[in-house]
N, C-alpha and C positions, 0 to 999 in steps of 0.2 A: 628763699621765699618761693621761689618757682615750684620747688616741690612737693610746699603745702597745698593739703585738699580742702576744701570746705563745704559741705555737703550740702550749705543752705546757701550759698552762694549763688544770689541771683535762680533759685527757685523754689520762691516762695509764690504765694498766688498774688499775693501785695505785689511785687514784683515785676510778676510777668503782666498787671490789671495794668500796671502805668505805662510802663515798656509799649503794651501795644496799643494803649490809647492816646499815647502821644503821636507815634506812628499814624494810627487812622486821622487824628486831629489835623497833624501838622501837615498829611498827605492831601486832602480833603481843602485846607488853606492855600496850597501850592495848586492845585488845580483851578481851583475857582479865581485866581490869581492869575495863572495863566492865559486865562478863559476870557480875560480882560477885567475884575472885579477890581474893586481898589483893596491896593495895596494895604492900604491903613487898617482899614475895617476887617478885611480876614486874616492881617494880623493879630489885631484885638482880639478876636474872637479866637484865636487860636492861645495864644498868652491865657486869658481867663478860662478857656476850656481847661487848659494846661492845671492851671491851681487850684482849679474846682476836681483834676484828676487825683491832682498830688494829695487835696486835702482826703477823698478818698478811699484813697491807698494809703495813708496814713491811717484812718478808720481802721480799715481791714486790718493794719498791724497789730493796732491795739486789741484789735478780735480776736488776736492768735491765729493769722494768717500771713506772718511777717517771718523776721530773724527770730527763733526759739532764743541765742544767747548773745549778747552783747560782742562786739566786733575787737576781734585783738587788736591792741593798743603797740603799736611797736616802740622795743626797748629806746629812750632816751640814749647816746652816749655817754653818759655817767654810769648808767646802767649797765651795758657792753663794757666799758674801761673796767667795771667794779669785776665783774664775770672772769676778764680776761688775767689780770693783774694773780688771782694764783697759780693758773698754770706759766705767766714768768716768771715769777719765785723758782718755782721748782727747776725748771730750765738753767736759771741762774744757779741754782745751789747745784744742781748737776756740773755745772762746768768748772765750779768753784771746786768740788769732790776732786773733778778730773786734773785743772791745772794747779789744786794745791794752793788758790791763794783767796783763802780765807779771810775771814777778818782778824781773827785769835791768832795768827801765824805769827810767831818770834821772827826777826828779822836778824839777818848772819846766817843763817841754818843754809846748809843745803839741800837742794829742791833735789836731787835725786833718790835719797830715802824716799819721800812723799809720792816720785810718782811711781817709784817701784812696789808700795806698797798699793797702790791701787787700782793694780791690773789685777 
């Protein structure tokens, strides 16, 4: 996953419009808080700034200033298991070629025909 690139990832304009309006918002709340303001109030006021940014920046997306393609969805485990399961077949049928025991294999036989003939 590390080595996936994603072009639109986090720059879109939708993106960077919330990013730095939360930033001035919530920097702006922390100040005036500081400053001795109540607590409560420029909380408030930084919360509804908040979702009145988000709402938006939602807009903008919908304008076609968002993600151009819907976000990869990662593979379920079922999904992986289902992937993985033919390259162990073949592993197996590899090792079954090499040590000769098969499913079909008559039993009595000796096993040194079988593995001299599969070098």
């Amino acid at each position: 996953m590390a080595d996936e690139h994603h072009d639109d990832h986090g720059n879109t304009l939708s993106a960077w419009f919330l990013t730095l309006s939360w930033i001035v918002l919530w920097s702006v709340a922390a100040v005036f808080i500081v400053l001795g303001s109540s607590l409560i109030t420029w909380t408030a006021i930084a919360l509804v700034g908040s979702i009145v940014c988000a709402v938006i920046a939602g807009g903008m997306k919908k304008a076609g200033l968002g993600r151009k393609t819907p976000r990869p969805v990662p593979m379920t485990r079922e999904e992986w298991e289902r992937l993985q399961t033919p390259a162990e077949k073949v592993v197996e049928k590899a090792a079954e070629a090499v040590t000769g025991s098969g499913e079909g294999k008559e039993t009595g036989k000796d096993d040194a025909p079988v593995a001299a003939t599969s070098k």
